[in-house]
mmCIF file as gemmi writes it, N, C-alpha and C atoms, coordinates in Angstrom:
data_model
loop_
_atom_site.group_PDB
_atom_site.id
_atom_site.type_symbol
_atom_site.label_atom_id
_atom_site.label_alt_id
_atom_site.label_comp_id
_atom_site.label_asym_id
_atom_site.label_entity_id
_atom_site.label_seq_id
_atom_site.pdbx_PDB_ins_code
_atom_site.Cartn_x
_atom_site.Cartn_y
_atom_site.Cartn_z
_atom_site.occupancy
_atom_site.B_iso_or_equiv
_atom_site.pdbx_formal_charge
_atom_site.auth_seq_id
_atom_site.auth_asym_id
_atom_site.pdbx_PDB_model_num
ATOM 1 N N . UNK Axp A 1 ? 84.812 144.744 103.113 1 0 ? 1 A 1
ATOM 2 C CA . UNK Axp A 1 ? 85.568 144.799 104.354 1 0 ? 1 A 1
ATOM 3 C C . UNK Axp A 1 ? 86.931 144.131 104.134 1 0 ? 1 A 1
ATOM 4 N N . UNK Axp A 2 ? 87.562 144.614 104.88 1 0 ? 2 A 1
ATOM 5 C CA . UNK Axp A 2 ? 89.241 144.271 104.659 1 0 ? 2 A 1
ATOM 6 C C . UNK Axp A 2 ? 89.123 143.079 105.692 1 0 ? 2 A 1
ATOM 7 N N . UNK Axp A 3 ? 90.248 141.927 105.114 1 0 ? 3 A 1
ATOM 8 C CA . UNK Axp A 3 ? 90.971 140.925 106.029 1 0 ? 3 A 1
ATOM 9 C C . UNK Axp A 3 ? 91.286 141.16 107.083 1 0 ? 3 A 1
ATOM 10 N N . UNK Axp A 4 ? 91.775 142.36 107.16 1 0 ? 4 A 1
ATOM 11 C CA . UNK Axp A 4 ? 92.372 142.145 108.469 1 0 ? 4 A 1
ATOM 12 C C . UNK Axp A 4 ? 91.693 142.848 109.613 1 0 ? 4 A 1
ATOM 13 N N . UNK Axp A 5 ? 90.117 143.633 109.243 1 0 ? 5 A 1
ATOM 14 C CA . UNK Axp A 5 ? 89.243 144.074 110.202 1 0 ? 5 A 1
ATOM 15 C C . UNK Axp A 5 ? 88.026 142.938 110.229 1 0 ? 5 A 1
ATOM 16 N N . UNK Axp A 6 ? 88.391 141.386 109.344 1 0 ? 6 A 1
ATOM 17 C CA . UNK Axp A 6 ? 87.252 140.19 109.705 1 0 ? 6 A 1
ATOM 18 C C . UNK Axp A 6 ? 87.719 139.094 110.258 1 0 ? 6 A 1
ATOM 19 N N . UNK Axp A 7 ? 87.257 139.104 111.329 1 0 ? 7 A 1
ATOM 20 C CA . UNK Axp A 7 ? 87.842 138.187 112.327 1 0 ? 7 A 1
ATOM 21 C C . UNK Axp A 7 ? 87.513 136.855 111.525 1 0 ? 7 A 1
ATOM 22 N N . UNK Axp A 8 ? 86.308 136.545 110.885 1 0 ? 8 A 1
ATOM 23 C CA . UNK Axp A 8 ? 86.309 135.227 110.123 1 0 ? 8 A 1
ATOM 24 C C . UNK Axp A 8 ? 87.151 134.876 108.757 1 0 ? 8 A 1
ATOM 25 N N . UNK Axp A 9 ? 87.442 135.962 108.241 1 0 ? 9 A 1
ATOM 26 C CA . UNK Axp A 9 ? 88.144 136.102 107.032 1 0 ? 9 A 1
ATOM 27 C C . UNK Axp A 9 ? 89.573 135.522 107.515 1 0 ? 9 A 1
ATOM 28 N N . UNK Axp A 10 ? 89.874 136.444 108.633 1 0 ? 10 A 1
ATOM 29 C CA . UNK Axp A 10 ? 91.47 136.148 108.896 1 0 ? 10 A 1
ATOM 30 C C . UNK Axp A 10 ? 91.325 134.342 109.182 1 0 ? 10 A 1
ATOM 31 N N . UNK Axp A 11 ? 90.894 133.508 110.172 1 0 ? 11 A 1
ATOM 32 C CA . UNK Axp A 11 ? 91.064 132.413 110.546 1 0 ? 11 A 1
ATOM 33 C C . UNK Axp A 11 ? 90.389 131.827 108.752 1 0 ? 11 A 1
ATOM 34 N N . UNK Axp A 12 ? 89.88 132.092 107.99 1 0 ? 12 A 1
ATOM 35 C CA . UNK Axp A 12 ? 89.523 131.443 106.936 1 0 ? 12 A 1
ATOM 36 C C . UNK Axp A 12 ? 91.13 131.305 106.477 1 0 ? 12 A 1
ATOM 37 N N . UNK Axp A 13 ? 91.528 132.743 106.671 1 0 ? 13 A 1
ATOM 38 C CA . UNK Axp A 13 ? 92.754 132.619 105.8 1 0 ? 13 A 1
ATOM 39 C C . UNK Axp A 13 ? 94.033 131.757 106.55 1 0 ? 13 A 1
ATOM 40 N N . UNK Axp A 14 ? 94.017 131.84 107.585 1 0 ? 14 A 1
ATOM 41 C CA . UNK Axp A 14 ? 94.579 131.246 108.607 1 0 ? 14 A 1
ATOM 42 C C . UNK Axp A 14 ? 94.757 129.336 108.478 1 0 ? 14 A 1
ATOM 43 N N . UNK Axp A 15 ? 93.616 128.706 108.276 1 0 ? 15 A 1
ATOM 44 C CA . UNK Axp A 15 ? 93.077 127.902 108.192 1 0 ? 15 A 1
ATOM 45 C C . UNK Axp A 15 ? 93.854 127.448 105.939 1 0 ? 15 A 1
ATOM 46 N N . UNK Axp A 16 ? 93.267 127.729 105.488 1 0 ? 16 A 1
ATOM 47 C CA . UNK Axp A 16 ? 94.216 127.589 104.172 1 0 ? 16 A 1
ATOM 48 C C . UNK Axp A 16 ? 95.384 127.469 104.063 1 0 ? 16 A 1
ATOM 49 N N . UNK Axp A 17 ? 95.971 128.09 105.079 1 0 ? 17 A 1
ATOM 50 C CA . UNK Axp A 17 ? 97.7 128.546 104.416 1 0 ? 17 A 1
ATOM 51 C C . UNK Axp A 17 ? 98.457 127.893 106.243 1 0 ? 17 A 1
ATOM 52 N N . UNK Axp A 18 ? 97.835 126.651 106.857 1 0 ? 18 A 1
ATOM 53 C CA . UNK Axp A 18 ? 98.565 126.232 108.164 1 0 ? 18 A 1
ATOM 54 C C . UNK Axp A 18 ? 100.371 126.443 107.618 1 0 ? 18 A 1
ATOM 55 N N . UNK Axp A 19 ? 100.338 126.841 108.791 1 0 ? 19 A 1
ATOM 56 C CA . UNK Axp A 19 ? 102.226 127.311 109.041 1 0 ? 19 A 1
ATOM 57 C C . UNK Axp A 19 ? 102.834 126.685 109.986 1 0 ? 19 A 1
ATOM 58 N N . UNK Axp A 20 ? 103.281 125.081 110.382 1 0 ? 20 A 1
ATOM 59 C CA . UNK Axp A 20 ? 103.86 124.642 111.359 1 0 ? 20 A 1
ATOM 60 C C . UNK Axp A 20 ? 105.361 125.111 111.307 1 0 ? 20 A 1
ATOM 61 N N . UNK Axp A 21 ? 105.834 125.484 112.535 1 0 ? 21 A 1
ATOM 62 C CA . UNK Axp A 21 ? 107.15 125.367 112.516 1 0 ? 21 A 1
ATOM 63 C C . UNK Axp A 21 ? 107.55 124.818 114.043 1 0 ? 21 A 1
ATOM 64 N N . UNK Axp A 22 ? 108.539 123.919 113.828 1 0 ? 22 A 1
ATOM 65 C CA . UNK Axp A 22 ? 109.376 122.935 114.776 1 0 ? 22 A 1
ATOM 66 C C . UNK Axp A 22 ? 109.902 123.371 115.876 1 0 ? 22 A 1
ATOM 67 N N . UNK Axp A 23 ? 109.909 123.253 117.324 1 0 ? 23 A 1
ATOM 68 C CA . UNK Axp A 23 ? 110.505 124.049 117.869 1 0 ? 23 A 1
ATOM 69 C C . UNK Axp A 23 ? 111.955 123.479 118.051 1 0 ? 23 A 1
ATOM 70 N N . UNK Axp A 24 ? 113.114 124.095 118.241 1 0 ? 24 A 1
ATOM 71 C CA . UNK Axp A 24 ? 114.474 123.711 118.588 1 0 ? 24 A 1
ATOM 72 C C . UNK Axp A 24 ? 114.124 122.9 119.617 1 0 ? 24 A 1
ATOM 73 N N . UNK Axp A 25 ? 115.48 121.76 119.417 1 0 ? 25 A 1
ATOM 74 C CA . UNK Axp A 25 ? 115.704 120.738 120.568 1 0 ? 25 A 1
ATOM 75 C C . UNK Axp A 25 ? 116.077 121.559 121.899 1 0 ? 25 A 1
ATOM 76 N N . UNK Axp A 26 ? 115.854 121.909 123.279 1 0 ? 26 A 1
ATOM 77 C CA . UNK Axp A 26 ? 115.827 122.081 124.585 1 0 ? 26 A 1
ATOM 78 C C . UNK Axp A 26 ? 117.012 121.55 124.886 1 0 ? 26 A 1
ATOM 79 N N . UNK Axp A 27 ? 117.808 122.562 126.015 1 0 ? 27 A 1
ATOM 80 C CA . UNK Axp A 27 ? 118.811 121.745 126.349 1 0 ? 27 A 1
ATOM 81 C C . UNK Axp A 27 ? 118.458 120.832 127.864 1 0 ? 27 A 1
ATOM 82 N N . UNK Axp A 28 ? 119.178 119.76 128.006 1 0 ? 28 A 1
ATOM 83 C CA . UNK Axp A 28 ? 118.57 119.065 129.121 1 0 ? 28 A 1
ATOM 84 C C . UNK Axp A 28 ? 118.43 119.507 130.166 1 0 ? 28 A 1
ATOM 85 N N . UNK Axp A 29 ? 117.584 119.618 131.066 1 0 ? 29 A 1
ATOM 86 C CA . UNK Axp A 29 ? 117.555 119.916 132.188 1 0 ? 29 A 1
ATOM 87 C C . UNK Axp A 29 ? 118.318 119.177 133.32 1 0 ? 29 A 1
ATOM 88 N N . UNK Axp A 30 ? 119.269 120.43 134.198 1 0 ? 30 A 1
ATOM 89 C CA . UNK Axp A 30 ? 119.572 119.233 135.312 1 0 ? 30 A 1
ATOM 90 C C . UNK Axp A 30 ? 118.887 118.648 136.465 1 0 ? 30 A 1
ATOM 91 N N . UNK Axp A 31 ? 119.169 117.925 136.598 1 0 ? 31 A 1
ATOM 92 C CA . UNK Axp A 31 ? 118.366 116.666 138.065 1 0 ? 31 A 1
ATOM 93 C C . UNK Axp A 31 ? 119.252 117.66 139.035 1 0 ? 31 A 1
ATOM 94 N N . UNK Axp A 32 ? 117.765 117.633 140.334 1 0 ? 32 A 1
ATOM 95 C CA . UNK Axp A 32 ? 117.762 118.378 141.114 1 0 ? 32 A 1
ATOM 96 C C . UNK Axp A 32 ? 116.687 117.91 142.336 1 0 ? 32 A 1
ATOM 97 N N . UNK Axp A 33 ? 117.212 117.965 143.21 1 0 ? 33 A 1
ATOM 98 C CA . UNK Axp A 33 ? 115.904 116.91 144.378 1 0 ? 33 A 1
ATOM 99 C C . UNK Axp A 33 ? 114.94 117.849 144.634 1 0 ? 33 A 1
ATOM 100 N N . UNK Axp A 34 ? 114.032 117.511 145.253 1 0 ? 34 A 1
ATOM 101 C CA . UNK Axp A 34 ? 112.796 118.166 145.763 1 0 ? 34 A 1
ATOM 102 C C . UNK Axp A 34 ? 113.237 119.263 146.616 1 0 ? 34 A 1
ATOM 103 N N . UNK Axp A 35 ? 112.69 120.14 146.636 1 0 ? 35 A 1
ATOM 104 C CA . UNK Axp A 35 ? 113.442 121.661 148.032 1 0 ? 35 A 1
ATOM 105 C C . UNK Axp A 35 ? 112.315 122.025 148.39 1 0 ? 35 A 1
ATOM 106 N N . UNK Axp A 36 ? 112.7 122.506 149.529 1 0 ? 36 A 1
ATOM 107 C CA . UNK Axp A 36 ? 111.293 123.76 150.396 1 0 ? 36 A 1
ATOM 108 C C . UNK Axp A 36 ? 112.54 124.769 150.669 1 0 ? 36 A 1
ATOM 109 N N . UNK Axp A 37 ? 111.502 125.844 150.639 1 0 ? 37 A 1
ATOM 110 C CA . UNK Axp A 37 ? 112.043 127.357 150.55 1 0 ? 37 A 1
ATOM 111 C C . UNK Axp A 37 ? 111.343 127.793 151.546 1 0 ? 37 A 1
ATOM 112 N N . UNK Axp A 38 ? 112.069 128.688 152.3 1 0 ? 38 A 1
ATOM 113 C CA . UNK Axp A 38 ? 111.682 129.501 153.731 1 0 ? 38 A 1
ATOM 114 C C . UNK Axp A 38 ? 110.6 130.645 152.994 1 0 ? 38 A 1
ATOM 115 N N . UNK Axp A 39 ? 111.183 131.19 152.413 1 0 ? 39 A 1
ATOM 116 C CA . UNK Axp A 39 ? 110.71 132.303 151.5 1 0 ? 39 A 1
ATOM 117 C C . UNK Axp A 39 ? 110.476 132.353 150.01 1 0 ? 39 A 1
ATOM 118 N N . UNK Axp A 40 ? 109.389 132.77 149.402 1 0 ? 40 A 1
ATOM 119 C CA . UNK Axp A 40 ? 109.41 133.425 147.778 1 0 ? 40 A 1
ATOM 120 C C . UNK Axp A 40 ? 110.997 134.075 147.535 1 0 ? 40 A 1
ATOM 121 N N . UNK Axp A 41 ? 111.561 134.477 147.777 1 0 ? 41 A 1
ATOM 122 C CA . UNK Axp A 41 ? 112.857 135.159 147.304 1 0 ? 41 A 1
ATOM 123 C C . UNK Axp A 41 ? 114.109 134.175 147.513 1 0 ? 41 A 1
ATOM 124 N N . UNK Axp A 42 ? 113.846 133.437 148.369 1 0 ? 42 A 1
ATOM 125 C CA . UNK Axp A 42 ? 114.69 132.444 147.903 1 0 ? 42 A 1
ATOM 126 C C . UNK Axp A 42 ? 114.435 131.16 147.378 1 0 ? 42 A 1
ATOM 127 N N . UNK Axp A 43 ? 113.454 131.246 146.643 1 0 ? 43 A 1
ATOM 128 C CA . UNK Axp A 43 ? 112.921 130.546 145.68 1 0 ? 43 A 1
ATOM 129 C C . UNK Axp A 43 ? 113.024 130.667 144.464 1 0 ? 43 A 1
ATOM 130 N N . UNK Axp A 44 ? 113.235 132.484 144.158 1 0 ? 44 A 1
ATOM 131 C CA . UNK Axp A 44 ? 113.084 132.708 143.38 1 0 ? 44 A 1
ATOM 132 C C . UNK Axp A 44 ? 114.987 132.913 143.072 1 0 ? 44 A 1
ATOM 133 N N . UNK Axp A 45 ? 115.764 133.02 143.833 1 0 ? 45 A 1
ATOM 134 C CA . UNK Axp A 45 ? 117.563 133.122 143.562 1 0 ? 45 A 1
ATOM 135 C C . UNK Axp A 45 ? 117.561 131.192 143.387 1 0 ? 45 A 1
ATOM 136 N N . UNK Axp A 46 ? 117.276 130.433 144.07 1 0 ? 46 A 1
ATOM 137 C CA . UNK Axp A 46 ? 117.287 129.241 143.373 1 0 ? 46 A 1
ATOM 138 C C . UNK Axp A 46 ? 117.003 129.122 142.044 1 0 ? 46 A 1
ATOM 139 N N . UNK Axp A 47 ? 115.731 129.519 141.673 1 0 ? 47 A 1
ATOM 140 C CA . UNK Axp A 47 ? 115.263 129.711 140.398 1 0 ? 47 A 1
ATOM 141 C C . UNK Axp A 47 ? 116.494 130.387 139.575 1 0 ? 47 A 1
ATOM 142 N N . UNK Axp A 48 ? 116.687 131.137 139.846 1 0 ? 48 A 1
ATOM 143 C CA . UNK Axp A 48 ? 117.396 132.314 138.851 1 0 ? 48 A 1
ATOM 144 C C . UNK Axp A 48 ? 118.928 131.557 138.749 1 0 ? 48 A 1
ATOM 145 N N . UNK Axp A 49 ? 119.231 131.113 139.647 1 0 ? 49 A 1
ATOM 146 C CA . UNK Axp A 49 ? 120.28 129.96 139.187 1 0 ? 49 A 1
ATOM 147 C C . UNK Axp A 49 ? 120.558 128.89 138.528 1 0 ? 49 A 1
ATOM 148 N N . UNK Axp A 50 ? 119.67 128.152 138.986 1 0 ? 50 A 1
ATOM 149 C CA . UNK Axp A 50 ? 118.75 127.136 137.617 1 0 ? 50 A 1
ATOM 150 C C . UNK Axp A 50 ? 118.697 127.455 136.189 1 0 ? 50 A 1
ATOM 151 N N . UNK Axp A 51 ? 118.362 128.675 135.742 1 0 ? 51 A 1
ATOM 152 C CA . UNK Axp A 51 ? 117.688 129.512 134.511 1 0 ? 51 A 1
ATOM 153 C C . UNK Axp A 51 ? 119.076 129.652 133.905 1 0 ? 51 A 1
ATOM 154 N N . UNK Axp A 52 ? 119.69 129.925 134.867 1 0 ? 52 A 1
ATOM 155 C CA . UNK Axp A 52 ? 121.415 130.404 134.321 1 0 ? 52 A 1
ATOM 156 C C . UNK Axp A 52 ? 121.918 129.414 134.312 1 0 ? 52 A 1
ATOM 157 N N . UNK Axp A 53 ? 122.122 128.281 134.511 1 0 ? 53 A 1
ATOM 158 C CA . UNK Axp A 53 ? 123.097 126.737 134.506 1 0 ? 53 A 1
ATOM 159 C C . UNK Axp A 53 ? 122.22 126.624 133.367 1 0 ? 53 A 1
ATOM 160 N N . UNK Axp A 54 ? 121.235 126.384 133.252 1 0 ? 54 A 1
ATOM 161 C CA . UNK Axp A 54 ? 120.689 126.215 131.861 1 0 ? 54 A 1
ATOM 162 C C . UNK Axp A 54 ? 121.218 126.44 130.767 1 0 ? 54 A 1
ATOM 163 N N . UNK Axp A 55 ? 120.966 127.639 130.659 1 0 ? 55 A 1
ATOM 164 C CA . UNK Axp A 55 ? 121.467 128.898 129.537 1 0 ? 55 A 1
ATOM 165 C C . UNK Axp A 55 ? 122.747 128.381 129.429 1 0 ? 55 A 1
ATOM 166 N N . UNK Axp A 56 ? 123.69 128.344 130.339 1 0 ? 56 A 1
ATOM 167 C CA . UNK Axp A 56 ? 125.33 128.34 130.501 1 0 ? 56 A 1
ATOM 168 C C . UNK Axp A 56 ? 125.602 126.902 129.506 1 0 ? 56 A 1
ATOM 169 N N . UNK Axp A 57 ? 124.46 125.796 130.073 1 0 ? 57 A 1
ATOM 170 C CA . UNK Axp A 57 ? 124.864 124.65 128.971 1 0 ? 57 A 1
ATOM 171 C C . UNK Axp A 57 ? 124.118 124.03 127.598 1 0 ? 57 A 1
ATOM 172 N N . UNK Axp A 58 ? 123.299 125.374 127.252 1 0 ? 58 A 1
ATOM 173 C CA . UNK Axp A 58 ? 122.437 125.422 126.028 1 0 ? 58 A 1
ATOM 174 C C . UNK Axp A 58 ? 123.046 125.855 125.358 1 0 ? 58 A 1
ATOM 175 N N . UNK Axp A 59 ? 123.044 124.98 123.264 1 0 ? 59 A 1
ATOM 176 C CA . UNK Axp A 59 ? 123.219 124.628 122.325 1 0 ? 59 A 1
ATOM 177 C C . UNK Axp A 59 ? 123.553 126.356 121.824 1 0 ? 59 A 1
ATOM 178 N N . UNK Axp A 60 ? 124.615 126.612 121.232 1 0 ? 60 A 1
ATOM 179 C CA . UNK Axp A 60 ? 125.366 128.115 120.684 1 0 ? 60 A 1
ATOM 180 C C . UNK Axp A 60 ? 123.741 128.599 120.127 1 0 ? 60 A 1
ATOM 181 N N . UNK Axp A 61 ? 123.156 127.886 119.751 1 0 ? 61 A 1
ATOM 182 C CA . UNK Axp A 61 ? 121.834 128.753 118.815 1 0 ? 61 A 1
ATOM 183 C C . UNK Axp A 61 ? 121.038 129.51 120.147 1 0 ? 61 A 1
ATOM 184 N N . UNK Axp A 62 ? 120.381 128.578 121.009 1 0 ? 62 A 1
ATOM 185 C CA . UNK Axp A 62 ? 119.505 128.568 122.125 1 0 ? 62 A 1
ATOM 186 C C . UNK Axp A 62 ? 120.242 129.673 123.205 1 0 ? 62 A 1
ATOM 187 N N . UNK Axp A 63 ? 121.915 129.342 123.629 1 0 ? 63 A 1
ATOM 188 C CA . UNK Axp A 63 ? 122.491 130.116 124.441 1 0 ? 63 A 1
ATOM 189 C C . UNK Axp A 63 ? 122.561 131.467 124.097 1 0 ? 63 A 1
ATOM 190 N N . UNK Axp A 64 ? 122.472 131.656 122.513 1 0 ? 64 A 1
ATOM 191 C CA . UNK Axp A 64 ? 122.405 133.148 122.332 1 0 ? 64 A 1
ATOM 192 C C . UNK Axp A 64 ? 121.234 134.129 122.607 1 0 ? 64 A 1
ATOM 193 N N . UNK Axp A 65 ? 119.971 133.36 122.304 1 0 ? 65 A 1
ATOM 194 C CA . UNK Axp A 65 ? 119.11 134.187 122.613 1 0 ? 65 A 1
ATOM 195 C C . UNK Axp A 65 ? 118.678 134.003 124.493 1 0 ? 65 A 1
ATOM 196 N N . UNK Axp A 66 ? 118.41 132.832 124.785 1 0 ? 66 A 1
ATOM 197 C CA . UNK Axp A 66 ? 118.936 133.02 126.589 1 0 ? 66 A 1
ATOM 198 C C . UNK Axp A 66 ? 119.627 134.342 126.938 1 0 ? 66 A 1
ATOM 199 N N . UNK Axp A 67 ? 120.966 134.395 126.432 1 0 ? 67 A 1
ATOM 200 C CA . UNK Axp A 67 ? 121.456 135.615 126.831 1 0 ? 67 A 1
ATOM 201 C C . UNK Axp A 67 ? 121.099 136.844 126.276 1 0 ? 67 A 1
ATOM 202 N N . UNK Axp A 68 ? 120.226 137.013 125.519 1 0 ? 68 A 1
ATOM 203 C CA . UNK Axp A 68 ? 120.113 138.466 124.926 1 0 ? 68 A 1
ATOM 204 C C . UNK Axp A 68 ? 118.564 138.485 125.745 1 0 ? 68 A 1
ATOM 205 N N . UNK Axp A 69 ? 117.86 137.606 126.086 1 0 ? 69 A 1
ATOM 206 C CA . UNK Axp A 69 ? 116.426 137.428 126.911 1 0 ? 69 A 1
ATOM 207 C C . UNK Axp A 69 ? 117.173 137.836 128.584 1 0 ? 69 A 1
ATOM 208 N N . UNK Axp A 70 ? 118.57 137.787 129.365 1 0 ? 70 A 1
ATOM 209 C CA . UNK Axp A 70 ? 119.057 137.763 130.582 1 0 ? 70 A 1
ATOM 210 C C . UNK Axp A 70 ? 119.348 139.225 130.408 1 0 ? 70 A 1
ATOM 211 N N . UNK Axp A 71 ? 120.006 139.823 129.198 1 0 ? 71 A 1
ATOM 212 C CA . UNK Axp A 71 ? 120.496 140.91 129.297 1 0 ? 71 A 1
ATOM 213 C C . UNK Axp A 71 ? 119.461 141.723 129.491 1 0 ? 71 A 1
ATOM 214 N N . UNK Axp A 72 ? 117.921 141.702 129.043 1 0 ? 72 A 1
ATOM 215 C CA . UNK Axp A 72 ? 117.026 142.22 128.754 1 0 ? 72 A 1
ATOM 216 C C . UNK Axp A 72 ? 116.58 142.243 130.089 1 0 ? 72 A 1
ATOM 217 N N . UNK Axp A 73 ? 116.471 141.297 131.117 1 0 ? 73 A 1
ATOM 218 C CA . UNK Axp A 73 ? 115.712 141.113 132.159 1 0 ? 73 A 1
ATOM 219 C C . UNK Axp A 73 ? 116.472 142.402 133.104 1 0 ? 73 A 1
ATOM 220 N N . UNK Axp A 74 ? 117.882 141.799 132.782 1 0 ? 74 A 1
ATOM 221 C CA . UNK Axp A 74 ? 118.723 142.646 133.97 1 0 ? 74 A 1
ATOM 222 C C . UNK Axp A 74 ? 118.666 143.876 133.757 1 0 ? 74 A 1
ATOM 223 N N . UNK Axp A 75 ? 118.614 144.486 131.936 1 0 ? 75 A 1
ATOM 224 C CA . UNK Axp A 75 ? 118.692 146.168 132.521 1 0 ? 75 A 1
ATOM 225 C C . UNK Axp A 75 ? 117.267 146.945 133.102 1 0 ? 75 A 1
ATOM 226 N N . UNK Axp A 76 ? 116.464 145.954 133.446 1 0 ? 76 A 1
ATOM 227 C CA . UNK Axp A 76 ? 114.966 146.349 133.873 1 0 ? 76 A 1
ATOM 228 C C . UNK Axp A 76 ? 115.203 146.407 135.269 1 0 ? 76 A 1
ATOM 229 N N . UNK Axp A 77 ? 116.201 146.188 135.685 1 0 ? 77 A 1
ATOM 230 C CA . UNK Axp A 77 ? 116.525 146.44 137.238 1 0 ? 77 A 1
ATOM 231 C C . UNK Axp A 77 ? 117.273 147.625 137.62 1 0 ? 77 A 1
C-alpha cells in the first residue's frame, strides 16, 4: 500500500520529519473601547474597518498579502 492511501504511514511519516515553521510578527492591534451594535451589519462595517486600519499599518511583508486576501474578498461581491 502506498503512503499516501495509509493514514498510519502518513502520520508515521509525519511524526519523523516534524516541520515547525515561525509565524511572522503581527502588526499591533489598535485599542478600541467596548461597543454595542444595533445590528449584525453594523458590526460587521465596524469590523471591516478595523481589518483595514490593520492591514493599512502592517509590516510591507504582512500588508502585501492582507491586500491580495482584500482584493480577493472584494471581487466575490
Amino acid at each position: 500500500m502506498k503512503i499516501s492511501n495509509d493514514y498510519r504511514a502518513k502520520v508515521r511519516l509525519w511524526a519523523r520529519q516534524p516541520r515547525v515553521v515561525a509565524l511572522p510578527p503581527s502588526p499591533p492591534l489598535p485599542k478600541f473601547p467596548a461597543q454595542r451594535f444595533r445590528t449584525h451589519q453594523e458590526m460587521n462595517h465596524w469590523k471591516e474597518a478595523l481589518v483595514r486600519e490593520i492591514a493599512r499599518n502592517a509590516p510591507p511583508k504582512c500588508a502585501a498579502t492582507a491586500e491580495s486576501r482584500d482584493l480577493a474578498a472584494d471581487s466575490t461581491v
